[in-house]
C-alpha positions as CSV (number, residue, x, y, z in Angstrom):
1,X,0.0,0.0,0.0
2,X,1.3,3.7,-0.5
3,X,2.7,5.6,2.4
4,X,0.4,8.0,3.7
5,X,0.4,10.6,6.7
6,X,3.0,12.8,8.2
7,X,5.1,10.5,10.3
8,X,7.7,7.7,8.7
9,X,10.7,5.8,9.3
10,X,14.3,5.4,8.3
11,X,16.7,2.7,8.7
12,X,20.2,2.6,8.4
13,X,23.1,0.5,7.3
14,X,26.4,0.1,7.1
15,X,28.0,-1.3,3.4
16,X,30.3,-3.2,2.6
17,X,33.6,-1.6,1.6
18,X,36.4,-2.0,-1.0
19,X,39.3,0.3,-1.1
20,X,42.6,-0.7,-3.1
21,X,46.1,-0.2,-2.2
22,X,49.2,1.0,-4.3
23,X,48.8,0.8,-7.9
24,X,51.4,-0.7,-10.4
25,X,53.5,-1.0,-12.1
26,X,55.3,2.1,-11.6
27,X,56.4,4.8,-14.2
28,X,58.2,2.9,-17.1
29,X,60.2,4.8,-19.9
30,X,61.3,1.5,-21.8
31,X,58.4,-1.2,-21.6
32,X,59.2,-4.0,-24.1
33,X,56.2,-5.2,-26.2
34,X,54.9,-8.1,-25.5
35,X,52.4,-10.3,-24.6
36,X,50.9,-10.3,-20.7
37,X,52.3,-7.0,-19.4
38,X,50.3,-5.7,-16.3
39,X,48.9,-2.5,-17.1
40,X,47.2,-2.2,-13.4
41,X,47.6,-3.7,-10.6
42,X,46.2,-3.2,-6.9
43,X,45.0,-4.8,-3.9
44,X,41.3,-4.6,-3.3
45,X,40.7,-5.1,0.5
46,X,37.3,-5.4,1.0
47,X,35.3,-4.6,4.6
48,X,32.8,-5.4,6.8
49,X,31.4,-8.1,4.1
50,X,31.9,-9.6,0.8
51,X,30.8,-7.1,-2.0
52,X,30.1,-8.1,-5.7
53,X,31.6,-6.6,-8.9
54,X,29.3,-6.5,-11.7
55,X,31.8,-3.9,-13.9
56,X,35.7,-2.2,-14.1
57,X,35.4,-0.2,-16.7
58,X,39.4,1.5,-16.9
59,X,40.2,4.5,-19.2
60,X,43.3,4.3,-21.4
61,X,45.1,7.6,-22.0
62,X,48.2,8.5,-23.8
63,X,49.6,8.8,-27.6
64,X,49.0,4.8,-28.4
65,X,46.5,3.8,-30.9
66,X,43.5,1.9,-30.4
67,X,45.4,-1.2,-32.0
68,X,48.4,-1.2,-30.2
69,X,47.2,-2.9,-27.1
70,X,45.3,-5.7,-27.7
71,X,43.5,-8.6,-25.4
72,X,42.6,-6.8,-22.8
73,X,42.0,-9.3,-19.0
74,X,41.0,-8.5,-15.8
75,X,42.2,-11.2,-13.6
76,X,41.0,-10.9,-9.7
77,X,43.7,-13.8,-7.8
78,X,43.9,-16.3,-10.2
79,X,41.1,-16.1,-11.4
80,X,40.0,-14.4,-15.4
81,X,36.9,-12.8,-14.6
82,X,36.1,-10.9,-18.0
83,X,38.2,-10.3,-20.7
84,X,37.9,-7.2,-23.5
85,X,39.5,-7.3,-27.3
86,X,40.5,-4.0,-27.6
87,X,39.5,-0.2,-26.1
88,X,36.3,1.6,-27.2
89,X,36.7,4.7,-29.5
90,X,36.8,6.8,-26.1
91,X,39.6,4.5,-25.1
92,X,37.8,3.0,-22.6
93,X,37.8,-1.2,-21.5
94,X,34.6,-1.8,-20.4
95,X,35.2,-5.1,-18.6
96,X,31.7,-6.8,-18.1
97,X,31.6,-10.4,-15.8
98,X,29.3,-13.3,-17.1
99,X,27.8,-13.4,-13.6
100,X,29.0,-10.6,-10.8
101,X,32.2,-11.5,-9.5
102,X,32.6,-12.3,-5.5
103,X,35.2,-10.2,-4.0
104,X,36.4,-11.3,-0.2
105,X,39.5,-10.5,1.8
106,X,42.3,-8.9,-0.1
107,X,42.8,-10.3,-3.4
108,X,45.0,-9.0,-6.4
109,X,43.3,-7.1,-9.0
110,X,45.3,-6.8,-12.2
111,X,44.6,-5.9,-16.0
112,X,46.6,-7.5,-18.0
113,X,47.1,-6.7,-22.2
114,X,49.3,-7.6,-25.1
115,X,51.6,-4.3,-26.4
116,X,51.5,-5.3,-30.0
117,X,52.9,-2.0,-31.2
118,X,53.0,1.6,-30.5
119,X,57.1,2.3,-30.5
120,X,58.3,5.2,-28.5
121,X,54.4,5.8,-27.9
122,X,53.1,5.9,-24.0
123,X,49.7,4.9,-22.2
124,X,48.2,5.1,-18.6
125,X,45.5,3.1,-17.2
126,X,43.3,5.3,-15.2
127,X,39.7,5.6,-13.8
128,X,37.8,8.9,-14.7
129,X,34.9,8.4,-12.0
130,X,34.5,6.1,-9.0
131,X,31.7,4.7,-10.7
132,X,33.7,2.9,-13.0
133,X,34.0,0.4,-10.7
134,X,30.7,-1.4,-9.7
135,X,30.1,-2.6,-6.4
136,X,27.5,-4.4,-4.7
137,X,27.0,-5.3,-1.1
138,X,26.6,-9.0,-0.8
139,X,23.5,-8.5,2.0
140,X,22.0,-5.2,1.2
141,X,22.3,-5.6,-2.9
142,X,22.8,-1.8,-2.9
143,X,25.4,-0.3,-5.2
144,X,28.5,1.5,-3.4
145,X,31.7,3.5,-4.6
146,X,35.6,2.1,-3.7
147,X,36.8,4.5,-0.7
148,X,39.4,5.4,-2.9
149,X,39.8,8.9,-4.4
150,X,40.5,9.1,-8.4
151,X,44.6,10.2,-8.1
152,X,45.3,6.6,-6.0
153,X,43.4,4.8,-8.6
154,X,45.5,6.0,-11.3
155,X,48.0,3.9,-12.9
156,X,51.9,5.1,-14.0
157,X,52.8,6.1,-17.4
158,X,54.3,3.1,-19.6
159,X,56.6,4.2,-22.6
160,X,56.9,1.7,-25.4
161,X,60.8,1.6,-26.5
162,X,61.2,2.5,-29.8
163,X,62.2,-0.5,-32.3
164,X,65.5,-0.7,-34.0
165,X,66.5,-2.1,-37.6
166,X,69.8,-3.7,-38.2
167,X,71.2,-4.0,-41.9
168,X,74.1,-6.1,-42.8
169,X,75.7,-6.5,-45.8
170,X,75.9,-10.1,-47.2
171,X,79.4,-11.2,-47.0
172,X,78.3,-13.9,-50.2
């Protein structure tokens, strides 16, 4: 039935919590391409109870190209939780789990991708809002934001070396 009269009650509760601890890897001014380099890394220590993630959606700034990094995973302790094939046109990875994914105690959250080109180019993975990181609290199934403010969820800049070409005569 609708509420009705002058006089109603509140309740209150306390969420769950996540906040996450150093990011990594630091600055880097000669990252080798590769396959599986960390972009971001941090530990996610949740409180009071377990929360869910339903999305980690990460921001990729810099002078690479939407190409150069490739096979995007966000890995939560060992486990692949969702994984992205390349940025959006706003350089966003929207990472997405098939179901939302349980987070307890203090596990490792890291976003891995391939460098497949980009020479003497640079990126930084980065959050622009809180909200790009959706939480859940496991009793309450109401939405809350990491404790975290934006500059400690920001990642370090990572320089691609530039290639190099070798010619040689043929001695024949």
């Amino acid at each position: 039935s609708p509420i009705s009269g002058n006089l109603m009650s509140t309740a209150a509760a306390t969420l769950a919590t996540v906040s996450f601890g150093v990011v990594t890897p630091s600055a880097n001014s000669a990252l080798n391409p590769g396959l599986d380099i960390i972009g971001w890394q941090s530990t996610a220590t949740t409180g009071v109870r377990d929360s869910w993630l339903t999305r980690f959606a990460i921001n990729v700034t810099g002078s690479v190209a939407k190409t150069d990094l490739q096979n995007f995973r966000l890995i939560i302790g060992s486990t692949t939780v969702a994984t992205v094939a390349s940025m959006d046109d706003n350089g966003y990875v929207t990472f997405v789990p098939a179901t939302p994914f349980k987070m307890t105690g203090s596990p490792t959250v890291k976003v891995m991708v391939d460098v497949v080109g980009g020479a003497s180019k640079n990126f930084t993975l980065k959050f622009k809002s809180k909200t790009d990181v959706g939480l859940v609290d496991s009793q309450y199934n109401v939405g809350f934001l990491p404790s975290d403010t934006l500059s400690d969820l920001t990642g370090f800049q990572q320089t691609i070396i530039g290639g190099t070409m070798t010619v040689q005569k043929d001695s024949t």
